[in-house]
C-alpha positions in Angstrom: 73.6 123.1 162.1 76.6 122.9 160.1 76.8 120.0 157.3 80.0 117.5 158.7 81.6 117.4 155.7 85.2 118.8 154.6 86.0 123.0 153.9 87.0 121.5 150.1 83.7 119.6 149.6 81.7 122.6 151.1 83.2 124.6 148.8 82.5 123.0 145.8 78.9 122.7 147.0 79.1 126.3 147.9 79.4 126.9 144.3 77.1 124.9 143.1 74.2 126.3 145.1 75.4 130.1 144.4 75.1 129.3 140.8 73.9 132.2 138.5 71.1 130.0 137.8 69.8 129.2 141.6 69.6 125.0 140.8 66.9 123.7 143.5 68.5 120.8 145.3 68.5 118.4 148.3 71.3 116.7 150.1 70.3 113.0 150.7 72.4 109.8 151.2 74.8 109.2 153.6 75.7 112.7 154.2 72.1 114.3 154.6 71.8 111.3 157.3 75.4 112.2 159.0 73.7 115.4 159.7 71.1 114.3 162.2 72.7 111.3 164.0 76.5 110.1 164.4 76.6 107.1 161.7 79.5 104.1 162.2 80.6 104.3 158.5 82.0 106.7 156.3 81.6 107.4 153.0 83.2 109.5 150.0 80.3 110.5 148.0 77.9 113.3 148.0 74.4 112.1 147.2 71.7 115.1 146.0 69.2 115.5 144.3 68.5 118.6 141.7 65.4 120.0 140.5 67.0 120.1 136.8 66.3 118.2 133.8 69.0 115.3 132.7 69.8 117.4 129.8 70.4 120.2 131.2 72.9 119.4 134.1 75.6 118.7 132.3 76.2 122.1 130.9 75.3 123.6 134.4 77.4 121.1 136.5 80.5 121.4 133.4 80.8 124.6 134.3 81.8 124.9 137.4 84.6 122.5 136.3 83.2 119.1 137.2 83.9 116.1 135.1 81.2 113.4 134.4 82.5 110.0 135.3 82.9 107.7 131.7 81.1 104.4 133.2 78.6 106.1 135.7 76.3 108.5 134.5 75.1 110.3 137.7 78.8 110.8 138.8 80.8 113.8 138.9 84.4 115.2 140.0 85.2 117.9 140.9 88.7 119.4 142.8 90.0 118.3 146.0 88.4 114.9 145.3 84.9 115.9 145.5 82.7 113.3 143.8 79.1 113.7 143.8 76.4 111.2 142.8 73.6 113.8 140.8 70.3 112.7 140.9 68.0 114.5 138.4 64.7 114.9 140.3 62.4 117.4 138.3 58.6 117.1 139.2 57.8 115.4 135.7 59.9 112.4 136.6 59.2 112.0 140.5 55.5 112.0 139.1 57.0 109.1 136.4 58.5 107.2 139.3 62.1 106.5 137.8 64.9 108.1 136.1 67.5 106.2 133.8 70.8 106.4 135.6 73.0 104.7 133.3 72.3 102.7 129.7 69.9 100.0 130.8 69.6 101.2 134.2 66.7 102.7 136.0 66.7 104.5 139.5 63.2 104.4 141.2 62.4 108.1 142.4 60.0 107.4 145.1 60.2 109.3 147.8 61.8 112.5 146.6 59.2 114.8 146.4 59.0 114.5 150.2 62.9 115.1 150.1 62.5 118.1 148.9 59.2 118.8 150.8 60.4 118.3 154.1 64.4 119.6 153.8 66.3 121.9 156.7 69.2 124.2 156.4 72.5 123.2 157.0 75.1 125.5 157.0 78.4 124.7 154.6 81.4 124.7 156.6 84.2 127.3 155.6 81.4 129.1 153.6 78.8 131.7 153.9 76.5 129.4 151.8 74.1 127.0 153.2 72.6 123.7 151.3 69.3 122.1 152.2 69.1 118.9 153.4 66.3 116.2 153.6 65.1 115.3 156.5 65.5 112.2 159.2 61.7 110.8 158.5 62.2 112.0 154.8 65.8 110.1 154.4 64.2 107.1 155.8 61.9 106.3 153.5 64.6 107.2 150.6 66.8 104.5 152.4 63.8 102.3 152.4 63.5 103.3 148.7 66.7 102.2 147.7 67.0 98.6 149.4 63.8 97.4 148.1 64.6 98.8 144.9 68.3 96.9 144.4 68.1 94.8 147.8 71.5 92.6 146.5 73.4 95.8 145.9 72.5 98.0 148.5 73.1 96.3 152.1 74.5 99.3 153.6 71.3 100.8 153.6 69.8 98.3 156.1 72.8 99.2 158.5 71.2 102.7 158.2 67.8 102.3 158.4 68.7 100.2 161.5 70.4 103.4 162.8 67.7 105.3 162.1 65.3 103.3 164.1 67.3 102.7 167.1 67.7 106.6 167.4 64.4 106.6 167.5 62.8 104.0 169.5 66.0 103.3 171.6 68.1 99.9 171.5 66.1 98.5 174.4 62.3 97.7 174.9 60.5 97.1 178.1 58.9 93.9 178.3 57.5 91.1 181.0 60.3 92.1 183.6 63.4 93.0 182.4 64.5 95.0 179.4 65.5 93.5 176.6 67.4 94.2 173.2 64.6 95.4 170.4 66.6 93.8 167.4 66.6 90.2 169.5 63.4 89.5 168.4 64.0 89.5 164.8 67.6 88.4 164.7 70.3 87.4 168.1 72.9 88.9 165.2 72.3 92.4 163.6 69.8 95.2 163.1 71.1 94.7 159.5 70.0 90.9 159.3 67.0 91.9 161.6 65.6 94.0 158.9 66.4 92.0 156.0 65.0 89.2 157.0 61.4 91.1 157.7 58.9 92.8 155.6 57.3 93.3 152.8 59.3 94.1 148.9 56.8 96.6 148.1 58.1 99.9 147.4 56.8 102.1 150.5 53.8 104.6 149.3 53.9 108.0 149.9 51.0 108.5 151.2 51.9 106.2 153.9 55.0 108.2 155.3 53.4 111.7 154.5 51.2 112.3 157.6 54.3 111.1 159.5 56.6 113.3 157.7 54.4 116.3 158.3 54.5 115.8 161.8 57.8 115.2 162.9 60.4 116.7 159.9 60.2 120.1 162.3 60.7 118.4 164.9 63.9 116.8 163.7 64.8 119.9 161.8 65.3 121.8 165.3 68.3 119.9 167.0 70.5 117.1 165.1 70.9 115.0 167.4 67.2 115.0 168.8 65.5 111.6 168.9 62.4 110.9 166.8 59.0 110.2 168.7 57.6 107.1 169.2 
């Protein structure tokens, strides 16, 4: 499958993964989701993930030419108008939960060991490079992840999971007699309302998901636009 982002971006991701030094990284966000299922928004950042200590990826990611945003610690530019939100994921601080993002602020970090666990290839257009990408079960609970951990600033991740789950269980369920919509039972409005208005705020466990992701990530690795199982 090849990643549907721009030849300029892929480049610049291109050279980031053929870095002398090899970083370890996973595509998530928006983008790693665009890769399995059509999505109805766009968006203009790169989300990953690298296997590299804060400290350290500024002197790697300064010298391919990026420049670190002033306000936002985690984002970068780079030519073409690349920006890229970089998520420092080494195993010490996935074990520690969180990762300070900005001064004062903390990102939780559940979830991304299964990120990079359960990740498929995705070929980078306009390149002979290739970037790995989480998978559909594993970006689910990452979107999960995020909502519940800034629910006021991070709507658009409920339209997402919501997309998610209807290209896997279908818009429709079979009732008494006649189908009916699946969301109408939460909400007559929007999957988005639907989910927000359901559910626990309790950061989703790992252990929960992990028998799942194990499961089905090959599965959804094989075809990008194959539907989940029930």
């Amino acid at each position: 499958m090849t990643l549907p982002i721009s030849i300029e971006h892929a480049r610049e991701l291109a050279r980031l993964v053929e870095h002398e030094t090899r970083p370890e990284l996973v595509l998530v966000g928006a983008v790693a989701l665009g890769n399995h299922l059509p999505l109805q928004r766009t968006t203009a950042d790169i989300d990953l993930a690298l296997l590299v200590s804060p400290a350290d990826i500024v002197p790697l990611l300064t010298t391919l030419g990026w420049r670190r945003d002033e306000h936002m610690r985690q984002r970068w530019y780079g030519p073409a108008h690349f920006r890229a939100d970089i998520i420092p994921a080494t195993r010490e601080l996935v074990a520690t939960g969180t990762v300070q993002i900005d001064e004062g602020a903390t990102m939780s970090l559940v979830g991304f060991d299964l990120a990079f666990e359960h990740a498929v290839a995705a070929d980078l257009p306009g390149t002979s490079a290739s970037v790995r990408v989480a998978s559909l079960p594993a970006i689910l609970v990452l979107k999960m992840v995020a909502w519940l951990d800034r629910p006021s600033e991070r709507t658009k991740d409920l339209g997402d999971i919501a997309a998610v789950l209807t290209e896997a269980l279908g818009e429709t369920t079979t009732g008494v007699g006649t189908p009916r919509t699946r969301w109408s039972r939460a909400s007559s409005t929007s999957p988005s309302r639907a989910l927000s208005s359901r559910g626990s705020r309790s950061p989703p466990s790992r252990r929960t998901h992990t028998s799942w992701l194990s499961t089905h990530s090959s599965s959804s690795s094989s075809t990008s636009r194959k539907r989940l199982p029930r």
